[in-house]
N, C-alpha and C positions, 0 to 999 in steps of 0.2 A: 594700321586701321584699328580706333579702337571699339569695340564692341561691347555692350552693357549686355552679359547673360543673365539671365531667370537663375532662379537654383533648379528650376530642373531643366535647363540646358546645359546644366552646369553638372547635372547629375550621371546625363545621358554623356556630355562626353567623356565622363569618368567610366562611366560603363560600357563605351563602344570601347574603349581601350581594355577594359579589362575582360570582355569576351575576345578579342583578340589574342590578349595574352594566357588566356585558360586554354584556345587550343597551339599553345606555343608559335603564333603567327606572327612573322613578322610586317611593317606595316606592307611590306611588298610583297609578300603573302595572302593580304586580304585585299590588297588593289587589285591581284589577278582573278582572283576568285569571285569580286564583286561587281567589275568593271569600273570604280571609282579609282580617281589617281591615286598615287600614295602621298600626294604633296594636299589633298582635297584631305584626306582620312589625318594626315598629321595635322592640318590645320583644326579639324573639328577635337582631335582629342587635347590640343594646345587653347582649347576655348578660342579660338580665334576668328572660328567662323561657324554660326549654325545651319546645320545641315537641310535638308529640305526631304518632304515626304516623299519625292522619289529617289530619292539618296540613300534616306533610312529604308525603305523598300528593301533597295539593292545589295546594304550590308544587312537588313535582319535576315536576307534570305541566303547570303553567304553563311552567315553562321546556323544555319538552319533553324532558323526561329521565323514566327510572324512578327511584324511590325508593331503588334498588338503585344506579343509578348518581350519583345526589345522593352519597348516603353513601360509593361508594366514591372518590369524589371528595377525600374527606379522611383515605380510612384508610391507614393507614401499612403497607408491604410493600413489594414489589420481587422477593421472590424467588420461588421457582418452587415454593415448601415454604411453607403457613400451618399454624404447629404449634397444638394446641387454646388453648393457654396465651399466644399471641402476637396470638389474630383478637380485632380489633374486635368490642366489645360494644356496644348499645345498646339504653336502656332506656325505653320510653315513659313520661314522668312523670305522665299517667293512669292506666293500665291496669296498670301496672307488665310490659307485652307486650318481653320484651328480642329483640334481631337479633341473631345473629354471621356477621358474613361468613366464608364456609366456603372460599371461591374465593379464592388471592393473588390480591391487588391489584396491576394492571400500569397504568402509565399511561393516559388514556384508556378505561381500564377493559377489559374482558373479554367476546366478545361471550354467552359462555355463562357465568352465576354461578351458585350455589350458595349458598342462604343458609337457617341455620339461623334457627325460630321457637319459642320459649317463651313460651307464650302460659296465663295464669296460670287457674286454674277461677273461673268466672265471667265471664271477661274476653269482652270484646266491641270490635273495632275492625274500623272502615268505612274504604272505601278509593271515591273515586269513578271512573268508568271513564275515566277521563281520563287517570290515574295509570298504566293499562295500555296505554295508543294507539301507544306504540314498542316493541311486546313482540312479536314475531314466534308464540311459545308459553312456557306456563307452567303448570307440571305442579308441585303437592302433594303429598309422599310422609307421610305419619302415620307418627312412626316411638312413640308411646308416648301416651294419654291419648283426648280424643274430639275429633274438631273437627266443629263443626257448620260448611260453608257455602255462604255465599246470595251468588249470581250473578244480579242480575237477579231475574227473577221464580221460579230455580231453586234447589232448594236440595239439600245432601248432607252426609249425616252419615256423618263420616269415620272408619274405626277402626284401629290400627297395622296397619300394611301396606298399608293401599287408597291407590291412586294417584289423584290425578283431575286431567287437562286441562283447562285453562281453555278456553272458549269464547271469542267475541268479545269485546271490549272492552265490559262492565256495572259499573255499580256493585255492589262487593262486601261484606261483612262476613264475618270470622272470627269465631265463637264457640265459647268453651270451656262446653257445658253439664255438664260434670264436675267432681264436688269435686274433683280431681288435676289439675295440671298438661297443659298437650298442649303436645308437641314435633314438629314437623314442620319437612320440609326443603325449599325451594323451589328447582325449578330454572327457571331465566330464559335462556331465546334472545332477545339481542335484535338488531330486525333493524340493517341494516348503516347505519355512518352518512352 
């Protein structure tokens, strides 16, 4: 199968591999530890197949990073200004769920980001609470469409303008019960490393 990657698909599987290889893991190392196969994790770092946002969830939080900081790990920036036209996209090749980082990108990353969600009607992506365990807080703003979500055994349906704080580290899912698109904004404190 052949696959046409972005450069930043193409960047992320160079970098799931080489957070692998920084804590000496082999791929069947990080299969255990993430619950992904090792034949799923060799395909992604072979550019063979892109991964999906509940995939990346499951290895950013193997490695003990956010999902937010996996990604920004490879995106490209520097400066103190990320114009609309210049932030990183990223588009879950299930769900068609795209990220853009709203936050420039500083080395080491940032301990407060901003990330934009376009999350498509219908669409549904899980995240397990694993994914959240370096997250200090994380707050939802709806800025256009519905988002349904489920923390745990809690759940909230979201509509432009309402904000809602995350609780402790659960398993999550985002749902768009709306034929329209939902757009929301995530802010991420994460704690200190």
């Amino acid at each position: 199968m052949s696959t046409e990657f972005t450069s930043l698909e193409k960047r992320l599987a160079h970098r799931i591999r080489a957070e692998r290889e920084k804590r000496g893991w082999s791929l069947a190392d990080l299969a255990a530890r993430s619950g992904v196969s090792r034949a799923m994790i060799s395909k992604i770092e072979r550019e063979e197949s892109s991964p999906t946002a509940a995939l990346l969830g499951r290895l950013s939080a193997a490695f003990g990073i956010t999902l937010s900081q996996l990604l920004a790990r490879i995106e490209d920036g520097g400066g103190r200004l990320n114009r609309h036209a210049e932030q990183e996209r990223w588009t879950d090749p299930a769900t068609g769920f795209q990220r853009r980082a709203l936050t420039p990108a500083i080395p080491g990353g940032a301990p407060l980001e901003l990330v934009w969600g376009d999350l498509p009607a219908g669409a549904e992506v899980a995240y397990p609470a694993a994914a959240y365990g370096m997250i200090d807080d994380q707050q939802i703003l709806v800025v256009e469409g519905r988002l349904c979500f489920r923390q745990g055994e809690a759940s909230y349906d979201l509509a432009p303008g309402d904000c809602l704080r995350l609780g402790p580290p659960e398993d999550c899912v985002f749902v768009n019960p709306g034929t329209a698109p939902c757009r929301y904004v995530i802010a991420i404190l994460r704690r200190d490393r």
